[in-house]
Structures are given as structure tokens and as C-alpha cells.
N, C-alpha and C positions, 0 to 999 in steps of 0.2 A: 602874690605878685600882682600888679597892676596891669589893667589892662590898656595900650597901647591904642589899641581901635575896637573902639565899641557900636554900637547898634547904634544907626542914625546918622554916624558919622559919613562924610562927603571924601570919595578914596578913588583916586590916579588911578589904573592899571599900570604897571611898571613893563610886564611882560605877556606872550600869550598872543593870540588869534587877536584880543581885543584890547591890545597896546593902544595907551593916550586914551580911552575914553575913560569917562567920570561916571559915578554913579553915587549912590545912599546904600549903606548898609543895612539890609534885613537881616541878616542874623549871624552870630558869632558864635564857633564852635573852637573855645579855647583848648581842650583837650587833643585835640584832633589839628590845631594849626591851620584851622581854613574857615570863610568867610563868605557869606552869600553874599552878591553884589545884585540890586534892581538894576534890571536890562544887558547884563554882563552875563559871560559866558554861558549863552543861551543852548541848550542842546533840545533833541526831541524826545520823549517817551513815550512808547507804546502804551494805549490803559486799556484794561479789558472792562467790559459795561458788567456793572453788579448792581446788588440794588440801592446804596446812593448814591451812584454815579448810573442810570442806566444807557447811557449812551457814550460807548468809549470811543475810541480813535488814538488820532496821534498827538499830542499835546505838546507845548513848548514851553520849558519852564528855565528858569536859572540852575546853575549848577554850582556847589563850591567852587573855591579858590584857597589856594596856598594864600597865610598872611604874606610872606616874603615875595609874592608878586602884586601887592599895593603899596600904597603912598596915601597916607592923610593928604586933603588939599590945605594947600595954608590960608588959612583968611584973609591975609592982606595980599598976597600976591598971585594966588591963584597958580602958585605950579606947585609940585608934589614937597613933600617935605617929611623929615622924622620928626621924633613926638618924645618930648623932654619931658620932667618933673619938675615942680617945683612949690615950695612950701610956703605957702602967702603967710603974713603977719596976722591974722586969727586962728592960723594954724589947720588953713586948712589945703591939703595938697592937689595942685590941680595939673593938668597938662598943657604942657606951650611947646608951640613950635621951635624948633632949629633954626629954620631958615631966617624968620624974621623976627623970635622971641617973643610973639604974640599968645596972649593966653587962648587957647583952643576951647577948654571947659567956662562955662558960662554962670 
């Protein structure tokens, strides 16, 4: 299967503490259904100091997401949108937007 939202991609939050904001995707965890967002659902953890880290504390990092609480942004219009297929004439298959039918993949 293809995947829908990939690493890099620019994604809405739908729902959540951090509803309406945008971010870039760091990393994709298709097995698992969820999805690291830069500056998105920020939490804190505890690190204890070892020796390459030797100075721990409390850190703030990103946390997953459920895919089903983002949205692609659409490039031409800027609000959330789903994520089509479609088969160009050299045959090769790329992804476009719903909303405005624009090719997504580049």
C-alpha cells in the first residue's frame, strides 16, 4: 500500500491540544499509525545523565500522533485536504490533492 503522508510532508492537525497548527513531518511510523510532527505535541521527559548524555534533566521533545488526526496541506490553497492517486502518462503514480486536484508529489 501506498503511503498517504510521508516524511517531509507539511500536515494540519485535525484534532488534539494542538488543533489548527502546521508542522513538517519527521518521521513516519506506518506499522503503528502514527506520525512525529516538528513542534507538535510537545511533551516533557525525564533523562537521567549517563555517559553520553552526562548532564540529564528534563527535556522537551515531540511525541507521536495518530495519522487520522492530520491533514496534508494543500498547495494551492492552504487548508487541510485528503490525498488521492493518480497515474501520470509515463506511468508513473503520484499523489494529488482532493481538494484542488493538484499534484502533491513533485
Amino acid at each position: 500500500m501506498a503511503a498517504k503522508i510521508k516524511k517531509g510532508d507539511t500536515v494540519i492537525v485535525l484534532a488534539g491540544k494542538d488543533k489548527g497548527q502546521e508542522g513538517v513531518v519527521l518521521k513516519v511510523q506506518p506499522k503503528e499509525g502514527r506520525l512525529v510532527v516538528k513542534g507538535i505535541n510537545l511533551v516533557k521527559r525525564h533523562v537521567k545523565a549517563s555517559m553520553a548524555d552526562p548532564e540529564g534533566g528534563i527535556r522537551t521533545q515531540e511525541a507521536a500522533l495518530d495519522v487520522s488526526n492530520v491533514a496534508v496541506r494543500d498547495p494551492q490553497t492552504g487548508k487541510p485536504t485528503r490525498v488521492g492517486f493518480k497515474v501520470l502518462a509515463d506511468g508513473r503514480k503520484v499523489r494529488v490533492a482532493k481538494r484542488s486536484g493538484v499534484q502533491i508529489d513533485v
